[in-house]
Structures are given as C-alpha cells and as structure tokens.
One Martini backbone bead per residue (centre of mass of N, CA, C, O) as a GRO file, in nm:
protein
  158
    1UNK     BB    1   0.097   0.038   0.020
    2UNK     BB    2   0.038   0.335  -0.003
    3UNK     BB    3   0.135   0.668   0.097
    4UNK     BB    4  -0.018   0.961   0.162
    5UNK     BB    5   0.022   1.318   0.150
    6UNK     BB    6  -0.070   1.606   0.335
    7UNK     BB    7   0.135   1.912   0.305
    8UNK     BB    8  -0.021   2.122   0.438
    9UNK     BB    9  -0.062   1.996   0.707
   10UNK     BB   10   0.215   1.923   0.751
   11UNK     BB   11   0.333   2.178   0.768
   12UNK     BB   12   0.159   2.356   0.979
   13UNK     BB   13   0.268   2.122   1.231
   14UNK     BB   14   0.598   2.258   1.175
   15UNK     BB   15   0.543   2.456   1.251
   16UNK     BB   16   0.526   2.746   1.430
   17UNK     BB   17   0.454   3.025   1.535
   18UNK     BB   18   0.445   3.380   1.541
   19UNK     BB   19   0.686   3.358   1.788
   20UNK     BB   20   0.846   3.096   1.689
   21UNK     BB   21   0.948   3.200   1.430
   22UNK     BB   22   1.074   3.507   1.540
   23UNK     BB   23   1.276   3.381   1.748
   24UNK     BB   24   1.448   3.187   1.506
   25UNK     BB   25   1.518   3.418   1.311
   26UNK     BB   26   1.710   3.663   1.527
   27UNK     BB   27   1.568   3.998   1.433
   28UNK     BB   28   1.303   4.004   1.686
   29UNK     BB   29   1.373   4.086   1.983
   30UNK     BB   30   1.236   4.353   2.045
   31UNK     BB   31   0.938   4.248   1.968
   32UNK     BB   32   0.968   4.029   2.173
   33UNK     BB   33   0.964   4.221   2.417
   34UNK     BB   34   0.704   4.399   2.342
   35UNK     BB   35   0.476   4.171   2.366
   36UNK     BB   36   0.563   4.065   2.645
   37UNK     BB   37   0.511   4.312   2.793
   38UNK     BB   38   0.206   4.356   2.645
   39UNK     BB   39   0.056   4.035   2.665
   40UNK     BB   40   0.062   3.929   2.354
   41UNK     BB   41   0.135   3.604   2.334
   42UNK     BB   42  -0.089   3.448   2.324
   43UNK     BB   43  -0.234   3.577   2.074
   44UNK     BB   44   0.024   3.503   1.886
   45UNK     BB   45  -0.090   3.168   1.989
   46UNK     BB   46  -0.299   3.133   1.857
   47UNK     BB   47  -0.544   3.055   1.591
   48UNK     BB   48  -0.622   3.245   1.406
   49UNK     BB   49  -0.517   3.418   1.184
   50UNK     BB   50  -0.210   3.620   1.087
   51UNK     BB   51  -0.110   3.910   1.028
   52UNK     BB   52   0.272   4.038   1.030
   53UNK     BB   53   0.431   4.366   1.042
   54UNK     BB   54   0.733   4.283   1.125
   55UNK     BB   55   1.011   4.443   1.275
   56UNK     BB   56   1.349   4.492   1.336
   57UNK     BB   57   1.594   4.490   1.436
   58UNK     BB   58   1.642   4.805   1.349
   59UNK     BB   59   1.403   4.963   1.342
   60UNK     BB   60   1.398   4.988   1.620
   61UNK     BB   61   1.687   5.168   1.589
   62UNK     BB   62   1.519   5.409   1.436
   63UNK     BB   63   1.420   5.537   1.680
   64UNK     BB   64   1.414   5.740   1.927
   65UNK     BB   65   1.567   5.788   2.166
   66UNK     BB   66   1.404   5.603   2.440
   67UNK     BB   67   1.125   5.464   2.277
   68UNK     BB   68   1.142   5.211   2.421
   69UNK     BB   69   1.157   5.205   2.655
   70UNK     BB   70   0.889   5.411   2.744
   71UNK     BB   71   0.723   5.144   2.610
   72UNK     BB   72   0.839   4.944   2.841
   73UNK     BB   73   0.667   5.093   3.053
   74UNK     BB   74   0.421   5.036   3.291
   75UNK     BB   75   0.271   5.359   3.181
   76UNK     BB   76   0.264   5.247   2.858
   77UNK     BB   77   0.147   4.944   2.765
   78UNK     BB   78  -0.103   5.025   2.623
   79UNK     BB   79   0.033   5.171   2.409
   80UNK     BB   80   0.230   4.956   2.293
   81UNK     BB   81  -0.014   4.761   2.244
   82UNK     BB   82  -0.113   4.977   2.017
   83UNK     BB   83   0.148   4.969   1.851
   84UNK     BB   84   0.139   4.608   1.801
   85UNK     BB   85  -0.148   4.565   1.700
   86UNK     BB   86  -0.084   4.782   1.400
   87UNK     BB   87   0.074   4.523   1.285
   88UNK     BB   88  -0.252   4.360   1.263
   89UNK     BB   89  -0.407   4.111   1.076
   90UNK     BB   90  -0.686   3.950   0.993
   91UNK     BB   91  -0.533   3.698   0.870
   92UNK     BB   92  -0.400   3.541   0.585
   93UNK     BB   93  -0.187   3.762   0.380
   94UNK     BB   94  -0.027   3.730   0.093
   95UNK     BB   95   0.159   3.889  -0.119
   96UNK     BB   96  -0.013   3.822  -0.368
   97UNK     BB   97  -0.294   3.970  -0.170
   98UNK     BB   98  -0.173   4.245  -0.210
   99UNK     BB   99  -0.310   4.567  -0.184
  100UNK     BB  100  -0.424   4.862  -0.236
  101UNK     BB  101  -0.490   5.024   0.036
  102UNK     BB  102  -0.686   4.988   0.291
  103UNK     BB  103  -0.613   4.847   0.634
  104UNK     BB  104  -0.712   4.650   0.879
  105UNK     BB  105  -0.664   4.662   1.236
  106UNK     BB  106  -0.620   4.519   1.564
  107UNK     BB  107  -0.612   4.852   1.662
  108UNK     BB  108  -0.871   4.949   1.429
  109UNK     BB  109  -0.704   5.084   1.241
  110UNK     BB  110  -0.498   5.186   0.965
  111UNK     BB  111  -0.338   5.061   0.670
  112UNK     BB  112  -0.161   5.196   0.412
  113UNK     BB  113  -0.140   5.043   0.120
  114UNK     BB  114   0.165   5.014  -0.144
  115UNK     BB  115   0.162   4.930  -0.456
  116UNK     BB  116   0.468   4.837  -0.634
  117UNK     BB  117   0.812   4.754  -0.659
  118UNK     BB  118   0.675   4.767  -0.365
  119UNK     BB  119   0.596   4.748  -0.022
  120UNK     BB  120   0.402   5.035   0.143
  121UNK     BB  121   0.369   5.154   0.477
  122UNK     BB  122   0.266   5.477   0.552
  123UNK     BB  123   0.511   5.606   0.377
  124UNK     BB  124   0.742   5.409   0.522
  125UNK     BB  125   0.720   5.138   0.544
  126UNK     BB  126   0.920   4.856   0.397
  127UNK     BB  127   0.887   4.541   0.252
  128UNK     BB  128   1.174   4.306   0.286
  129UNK     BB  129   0.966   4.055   0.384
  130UNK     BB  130   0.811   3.710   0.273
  131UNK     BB  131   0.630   3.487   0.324
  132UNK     BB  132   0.640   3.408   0.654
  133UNK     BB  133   0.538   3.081   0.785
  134UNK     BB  134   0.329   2.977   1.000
  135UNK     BB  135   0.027   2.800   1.197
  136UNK     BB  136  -0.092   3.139   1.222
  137UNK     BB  137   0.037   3.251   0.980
  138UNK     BB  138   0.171   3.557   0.884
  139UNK     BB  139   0.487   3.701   0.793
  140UNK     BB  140   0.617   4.071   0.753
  141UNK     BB  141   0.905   4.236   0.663
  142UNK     BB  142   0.997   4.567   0.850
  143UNK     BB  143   1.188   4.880   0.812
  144UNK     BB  144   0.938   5.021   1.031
  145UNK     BB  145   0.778   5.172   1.277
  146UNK     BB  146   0.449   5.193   1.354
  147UNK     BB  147   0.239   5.463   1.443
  148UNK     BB  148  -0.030   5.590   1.524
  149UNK     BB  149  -0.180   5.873   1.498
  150UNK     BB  150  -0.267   5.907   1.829
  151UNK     BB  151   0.016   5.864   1.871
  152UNK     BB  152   0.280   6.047   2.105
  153UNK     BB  153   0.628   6.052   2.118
  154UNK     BB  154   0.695   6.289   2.251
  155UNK     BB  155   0.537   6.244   2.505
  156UNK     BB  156   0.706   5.959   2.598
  157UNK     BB  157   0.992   6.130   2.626
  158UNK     BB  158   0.883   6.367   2.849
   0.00000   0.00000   0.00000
C-alpha cells in the first residue's frame, strides 16, 4: 500500500506559531520582548490566522533614542499594546493578494497600503521580506515600526 501525504496539513503541524517563527528568525528581540511586555504573547500563539507586518531589531533601532525604553515602561504598555497592535492583521495575507488601499488593524485603526516596485506601509516603512509562515498566519518583515496617528511620540519622551 502506498502512503498519500497531505503537505499542507504536514507543513502547518512543522511550523511553529508566530512567536516561535520570530524567535528561530533571530532578527526579531526587540518586537518580542514588547510583545512579551504588552502581555501579546498568548494572542500572537492564538489559533488566528494573522498576518503581522513585524518589524526587524534595525527598525526598532531608528526610532528616537529613549522611545522604546519609554512604552516598555509600566505606565506605558497599553500604548505599547496599541502600538503592537496596529502592525496586525486578522487573517493570513500571503504577498500574492496584498493590494493598494486601506487595511484594517488589530488596533483598529487603517494601515495605508502602497503597492508598486515594493509594498510600502504608510508611506513610511517598505516591507523587506514577505511570506514567512508559521501555523497561524504569516509574518512580513519591515524596515520601520508603525505608529498610530493618535500615538504621541514626542508625549511617551517627555
């Protein structure tokens, strides 16, 4: 008797979720120890799908000195939590069927999506690697961290 293997079913059950893909990737400290501080960790090892437009440890290190100290303060994390949010998409969006327009976040809020040469997410942050998949969702790895319009930066400094 021959054996039939379904690869899709194999291949979810090989993955690991997308904490565990983020972890193994080791580009990935910074956005998981604010996941871990925002108390995101179970929701991202959820059963989702998500997509999630994460951020590489370089992103995180151009934003202004000081500001990731500061939302991983205790009287911060609930902005931290909305700032982590809003890189998060509900389902899994493979690169294929990411189009130009407006996406909602897991925060709410809309993320401006620009399709051309690349994909560029509020005219800020171009996204470097695409279609990295775990067993909830897909990670798509950008050069520039997110932040909500209603988030103050300069506030969170001060």
């Amino acid at each position: 008797m021959s054996e039939t293997h379904d690869s899709a079913t194999e291949t979810s059950t090989e993955l690991g979720d997308i904490v565990a893909v983020a972890t193994s990737a080791g580009s990935f400290g910074t956005l998981l120890a604010a996941v871990t501080a925002a108390g995101l960790v179970e929701t991202l090892q959820g059963a989702g799908p998500f997509t999630v437009f994460a951020p590489n440890d370089e992103a995180f290190a151009a934003l202004p000195a000081g500001l990731v100290d500061a939302l991983l303060k205790e009287e911060n994390l609930a902005t931290l939590a909305k700032v982590l949010t809003y890189h998060v998409v509900s389902g899994a969006v493979l690169a294929a069927d990411v189009a130009t327009g407006d996406v909602a976040t897991v925060e709410g809020s809309n993320i401006a999506v620009a399709v051309g040469d690349s994909v560029v997410l509020n005219d800020s942050a171009k996204v470097i690697a695409t279609d990295v998949k775990a067993s909830n969702g897909v990670i798509h790895v950008i050069d520039a961290v997110l932040v909500p319009s209603d988030v103050d930066a300069a506030a969170l400094l001060s």
